[in-house]
C-alpha positions as CSV (number, residue, x, y, z in Angstrom):
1,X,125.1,-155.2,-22.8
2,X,121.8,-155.7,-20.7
3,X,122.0,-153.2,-18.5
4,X,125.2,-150.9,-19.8
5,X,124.5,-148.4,-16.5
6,X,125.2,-151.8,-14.5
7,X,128.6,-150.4,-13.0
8,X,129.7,-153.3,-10.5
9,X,129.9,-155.6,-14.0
10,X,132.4,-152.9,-15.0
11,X,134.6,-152.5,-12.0
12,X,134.6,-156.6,-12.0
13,X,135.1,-156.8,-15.1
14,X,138.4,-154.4,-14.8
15,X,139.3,-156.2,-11.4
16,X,139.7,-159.3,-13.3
17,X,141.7,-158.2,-15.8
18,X,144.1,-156.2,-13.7
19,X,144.6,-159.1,-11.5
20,X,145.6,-160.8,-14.4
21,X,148.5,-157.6,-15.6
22,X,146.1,-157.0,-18.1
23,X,146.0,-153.4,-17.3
24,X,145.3,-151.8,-20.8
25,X,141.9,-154.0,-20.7
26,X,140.8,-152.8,-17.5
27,X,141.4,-149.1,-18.4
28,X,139.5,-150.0,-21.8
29,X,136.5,-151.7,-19.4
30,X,136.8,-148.5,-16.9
31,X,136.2,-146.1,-19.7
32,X,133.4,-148.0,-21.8
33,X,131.6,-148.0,-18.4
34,X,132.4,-144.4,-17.4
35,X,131.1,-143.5,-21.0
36,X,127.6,-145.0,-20.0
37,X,128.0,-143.5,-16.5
38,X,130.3,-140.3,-16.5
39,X,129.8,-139.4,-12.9
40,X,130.2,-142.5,-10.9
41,X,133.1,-142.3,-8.8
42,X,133.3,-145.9,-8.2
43,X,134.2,-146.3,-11.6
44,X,136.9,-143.4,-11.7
45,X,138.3,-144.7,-8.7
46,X,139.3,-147.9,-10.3
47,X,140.1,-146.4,-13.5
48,X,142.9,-144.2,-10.8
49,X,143.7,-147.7,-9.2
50,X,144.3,-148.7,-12.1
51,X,146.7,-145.8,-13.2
52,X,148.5,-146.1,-10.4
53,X,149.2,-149.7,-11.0
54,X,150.5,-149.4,-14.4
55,X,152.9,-146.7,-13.3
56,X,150.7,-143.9,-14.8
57,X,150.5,-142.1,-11.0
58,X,150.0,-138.5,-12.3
59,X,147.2,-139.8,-14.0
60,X,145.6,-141.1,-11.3
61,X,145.9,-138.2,-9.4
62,X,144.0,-135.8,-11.3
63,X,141.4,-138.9,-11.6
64,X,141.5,-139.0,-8.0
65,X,141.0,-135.1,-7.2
66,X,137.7,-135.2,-9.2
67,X,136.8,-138.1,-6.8
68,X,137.6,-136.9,-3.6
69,X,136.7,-133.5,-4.7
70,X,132.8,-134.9,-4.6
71,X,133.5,-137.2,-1.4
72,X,136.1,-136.0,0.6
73,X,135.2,-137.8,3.8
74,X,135.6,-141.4,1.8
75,X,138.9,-142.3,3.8
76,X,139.7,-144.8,0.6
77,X,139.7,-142.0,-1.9
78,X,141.8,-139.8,0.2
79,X,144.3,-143.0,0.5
80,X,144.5,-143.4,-2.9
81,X,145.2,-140.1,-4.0
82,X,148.0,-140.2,-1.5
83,X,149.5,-143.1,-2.8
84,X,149.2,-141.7,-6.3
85,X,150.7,-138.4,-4.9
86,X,153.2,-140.7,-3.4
87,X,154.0,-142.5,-6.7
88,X,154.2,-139.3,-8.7
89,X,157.2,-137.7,-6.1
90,X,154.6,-135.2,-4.6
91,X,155.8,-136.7,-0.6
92,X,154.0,-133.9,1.3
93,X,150.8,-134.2,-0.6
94,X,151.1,-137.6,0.0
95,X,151.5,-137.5,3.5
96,X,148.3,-135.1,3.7
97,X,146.2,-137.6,2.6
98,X,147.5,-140.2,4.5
99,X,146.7,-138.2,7.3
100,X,143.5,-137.2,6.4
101,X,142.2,-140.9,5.9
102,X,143.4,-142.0,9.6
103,X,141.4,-138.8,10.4
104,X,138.4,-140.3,8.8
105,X,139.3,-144.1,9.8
106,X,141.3,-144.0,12.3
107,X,142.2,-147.9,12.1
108,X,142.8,-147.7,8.6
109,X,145.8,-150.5,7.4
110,X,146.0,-149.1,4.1
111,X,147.1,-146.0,5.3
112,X,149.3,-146.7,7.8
113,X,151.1,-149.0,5.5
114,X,151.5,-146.2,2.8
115,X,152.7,-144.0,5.8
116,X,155.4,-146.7,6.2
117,X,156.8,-146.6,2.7
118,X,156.0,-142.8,2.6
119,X,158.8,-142.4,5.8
120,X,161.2,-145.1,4.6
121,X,161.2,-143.4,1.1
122,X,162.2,-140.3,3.3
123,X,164.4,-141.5,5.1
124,X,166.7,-143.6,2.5
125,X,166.6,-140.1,0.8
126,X,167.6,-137.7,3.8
127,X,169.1,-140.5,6.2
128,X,167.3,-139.1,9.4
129,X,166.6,-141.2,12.1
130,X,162.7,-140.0,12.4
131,X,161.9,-141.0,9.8
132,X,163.1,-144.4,10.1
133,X,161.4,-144.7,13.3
134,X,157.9,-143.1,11.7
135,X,157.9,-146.2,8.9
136,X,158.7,-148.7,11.4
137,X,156.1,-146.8,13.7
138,X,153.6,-146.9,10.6
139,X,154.0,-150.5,9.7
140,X,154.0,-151.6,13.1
141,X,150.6,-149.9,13.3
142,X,149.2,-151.9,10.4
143,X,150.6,-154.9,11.5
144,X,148.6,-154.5,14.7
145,X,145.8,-154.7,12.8
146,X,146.7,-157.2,10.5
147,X,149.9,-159.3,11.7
148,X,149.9,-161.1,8.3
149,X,150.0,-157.8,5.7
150,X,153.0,-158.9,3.5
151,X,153.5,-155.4,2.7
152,X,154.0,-154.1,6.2
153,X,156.5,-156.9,6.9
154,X,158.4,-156.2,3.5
155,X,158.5,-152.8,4.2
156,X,159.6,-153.1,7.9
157,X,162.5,-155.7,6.6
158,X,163.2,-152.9,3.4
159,X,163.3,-150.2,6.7
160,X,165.7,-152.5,8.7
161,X,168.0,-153.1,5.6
162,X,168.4,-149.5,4.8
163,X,168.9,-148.8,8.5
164,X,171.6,-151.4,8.5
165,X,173.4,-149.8,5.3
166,X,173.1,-146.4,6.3
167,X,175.0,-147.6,9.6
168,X,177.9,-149.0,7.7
């Protein structure tokens, strides 16, 4: 109310609640702040986040294109949009962007972690071996980087499971 172009009370603000599940009122804090400041990307990037979280990927996506269309060397934007792309079914778009943020941060977790589930959503689909071995490549990357990531381990037992069913 002080200072309404004061955007990192906004993105908190949202943070909080969608921590919380509350993701309607972090949209509804997202867009209050983007009315004050229309242009600031951090602000559309959580509102895309955000999206994406409440199962609203396509959404997201065209958020995301606006954001990455003004900052396409932001390796976090470009993983975003591919996990929205991801999400929404669009797998090679996905795997673009994915790409493109290792390109711009080579040791990025994030992304090598979305690669994962990117290649084991392939692979339970198509049932080749490479790309089993490209998610378990992926999350073994991430895990390099960060032993403890729940999601890379999850993902690598989800890889292992489907291996296992696929063999019987």
């Amino acid at each position: 109310r002080i200072r309404p172009s004061y955007t990192t009370a906004y993105s908190a603000a949202a943070i909080i609640n969608r921590n919380l599940g509350k993701f309607d009122e972090a949209m509804a804090v997202l867009r209050s702040g983007l009315d004050k400041n229309p242009d600031n990307l951090l602000l559309l990037t959580d509102l895309a986040v955000t999206l994406i979280q409440s199962k609203k990927p396509t959404e997201a996506a065209e958020l995301l294109e606006v954001v990455v269309d003004r900052d396409e060397n932001n390796p976090e934007y470009q993983n975003y949009l591919g996990r929205a792309y991801m999400e929404s079914g669009a797998i090679t778009q996905a795997e673009e962007r994915f790409k493109r943020a290792l390109v711009l941060d080579p040791d990025m977790v994030e992304a090598f972690n979305n690669l994962g589930y990117l290649n084991l959503i392939l692979y339970v689909q198509r049932k080749e071996a490479k790309f089993y071995e490209a998610a378990v490549a992926n999350f073994d990357k991430a895990l390099a980087h960060n032993p403890r990531l729940e999601s890379a381990l999850k993902g690598k037992a989800a890889a292992a499971e489907a291996k296992a069913k696929a063999g019987r």
